[in-house]
C-alpha positions in Angstrom: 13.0 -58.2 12.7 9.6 -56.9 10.9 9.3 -54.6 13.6 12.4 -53.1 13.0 11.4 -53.4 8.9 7.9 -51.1 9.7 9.8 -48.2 11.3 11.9 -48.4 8.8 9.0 -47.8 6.4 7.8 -45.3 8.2 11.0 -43.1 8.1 10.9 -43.1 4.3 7.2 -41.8 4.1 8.3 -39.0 6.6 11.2 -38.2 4.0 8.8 -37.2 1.2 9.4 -33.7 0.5 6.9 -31.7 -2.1 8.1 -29.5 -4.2 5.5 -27.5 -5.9 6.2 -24.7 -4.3 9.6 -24.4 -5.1 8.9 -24.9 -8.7 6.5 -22.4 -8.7 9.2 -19.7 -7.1 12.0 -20.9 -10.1 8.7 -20.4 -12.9 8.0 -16.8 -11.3 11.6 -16.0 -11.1 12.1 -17.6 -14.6 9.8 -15.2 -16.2 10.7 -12.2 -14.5 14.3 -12.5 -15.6 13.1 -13.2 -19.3 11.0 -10.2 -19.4 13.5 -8.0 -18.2 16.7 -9.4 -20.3 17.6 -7.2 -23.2 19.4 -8.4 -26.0 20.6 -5.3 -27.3 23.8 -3.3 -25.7 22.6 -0.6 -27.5 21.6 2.5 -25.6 20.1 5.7 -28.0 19.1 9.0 -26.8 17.8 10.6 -30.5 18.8 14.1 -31.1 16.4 17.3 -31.6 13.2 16.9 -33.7 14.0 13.6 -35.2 10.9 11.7 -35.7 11.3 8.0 -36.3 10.2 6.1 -38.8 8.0 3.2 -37.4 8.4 -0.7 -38.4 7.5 -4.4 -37.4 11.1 -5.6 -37.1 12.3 -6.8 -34.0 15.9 -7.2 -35.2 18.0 -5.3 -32.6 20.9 -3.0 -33.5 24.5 -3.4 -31.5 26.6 -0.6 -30.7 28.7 1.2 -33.1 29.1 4.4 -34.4 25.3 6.6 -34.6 24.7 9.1 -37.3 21.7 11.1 -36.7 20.0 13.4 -39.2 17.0 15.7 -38.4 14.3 17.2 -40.3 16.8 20.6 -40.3 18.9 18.4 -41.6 21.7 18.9 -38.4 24.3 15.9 -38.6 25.3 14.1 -35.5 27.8 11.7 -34.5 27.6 10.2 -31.3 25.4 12.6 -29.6 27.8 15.5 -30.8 26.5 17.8 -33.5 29.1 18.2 -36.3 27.6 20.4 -38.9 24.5 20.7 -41.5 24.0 18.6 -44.5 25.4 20.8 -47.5 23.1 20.9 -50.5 25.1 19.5 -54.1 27.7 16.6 -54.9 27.6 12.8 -54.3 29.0 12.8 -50.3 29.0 14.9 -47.7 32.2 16.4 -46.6 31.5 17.3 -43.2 30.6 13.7 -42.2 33.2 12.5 -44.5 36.0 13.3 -42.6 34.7 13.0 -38.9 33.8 9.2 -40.0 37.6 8.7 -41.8 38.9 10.6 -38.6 37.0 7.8 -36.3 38.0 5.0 -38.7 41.7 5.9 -38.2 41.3 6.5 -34.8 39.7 2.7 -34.3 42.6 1.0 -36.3 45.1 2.5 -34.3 43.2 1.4 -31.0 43.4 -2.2 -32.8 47.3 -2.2 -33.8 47.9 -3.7 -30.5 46.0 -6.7 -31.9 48.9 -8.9 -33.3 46.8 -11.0 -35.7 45.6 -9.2 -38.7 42.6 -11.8 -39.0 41.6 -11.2 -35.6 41.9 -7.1 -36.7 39.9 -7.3 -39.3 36.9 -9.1 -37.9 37.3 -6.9 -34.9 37.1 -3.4 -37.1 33.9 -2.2 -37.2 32.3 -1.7 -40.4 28.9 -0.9 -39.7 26.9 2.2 -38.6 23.6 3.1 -36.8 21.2 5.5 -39.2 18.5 7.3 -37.0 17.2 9.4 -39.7 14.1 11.6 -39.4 11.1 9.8 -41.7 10.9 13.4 -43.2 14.0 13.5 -44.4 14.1 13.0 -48.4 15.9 9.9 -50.2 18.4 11.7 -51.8 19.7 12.7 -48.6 19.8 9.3 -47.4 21.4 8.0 -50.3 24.1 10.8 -49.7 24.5 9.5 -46.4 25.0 6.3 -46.6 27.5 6.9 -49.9 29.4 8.9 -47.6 29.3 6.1 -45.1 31.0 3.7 -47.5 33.2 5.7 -48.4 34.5 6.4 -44.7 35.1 2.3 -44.6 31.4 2.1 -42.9 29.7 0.1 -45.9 27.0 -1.5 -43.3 24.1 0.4 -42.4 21.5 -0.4 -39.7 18.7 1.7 -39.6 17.0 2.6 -36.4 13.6 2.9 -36.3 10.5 2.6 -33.8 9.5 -0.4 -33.1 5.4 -1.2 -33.6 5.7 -4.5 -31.9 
């Protein structure tokens, strides 16, 4: 019987498996996948002679609809240019309408939503600014008043991150 006990024994301390190296493969894949996650779904190609402001914000934008303005003050939506901003007056017609046009567009998309709770928190009410830092206030102001007028009264600017 303690012969039988001591192999026994020995068969454990065979069994003993280390494990360092698989924890080090997990770390280094652990890391790799963390430093190549991205947390925003947003994807911006900035138009024409549009230079960024810069900031210390890591806050990250999500998608929704992009107005871009350059320093020859050419309006974009979306990558598609749409007019010039017009001198005068508290809005900006041009952008106006495109943005109402968009808005009605998106509520008829979310009609097939039977809820009007689940609608509304679906409805997007926010845009992406990507304005060139050259660009004066007043036509900033103008742009976002024209935003919230539109039904867009949340404005996320875009900047370059210094981080």
């Amino acid at each position: 019987m303690a012969r039988r006990k001591s192999k026994l024994n020995r068969k454990k301390d065979d069994m003993d498996v280390d494990i360092t190296s698989l924890l080090d493969i997990l770390v280094i894949l652990l890391v790799f996948l963390l430093k190549s996650y991205n947390a925003s779904d947003l994807k911006l190609e900035p138009a024409a002679k549009i230079e960024l402001p810069s900031s210390a914000s890591q806050a990250l934008g999500r998608h929704s609809v992009i107005i871009q303005i350059n320093s020859d003050k050419d309006i974009w939506i979306d990558n598609e240019k749409i007019g010039k901003v017009q001198a005068g007056g508290d809005q900006i017609d041009i952008l106006l309408d495109r943005l109402k046009k968009m808005k009605a567009d998106e509520r008829e998309q979310l009609r097939s939503i039977a809820s009007e709770v689940e609608r509304k928190k679906k409805e997007s009410k926010q845009v992406n600014l990507v304005l060139d830092q050259s660009l004066p206030y007043k036509v900033v102001r103008r742009v976002m008043h024209t935003s919230a007028m539109a039904g867009y009264p949340e404005f996320k600017f875009i900047v370059q991150g210094n981080f």
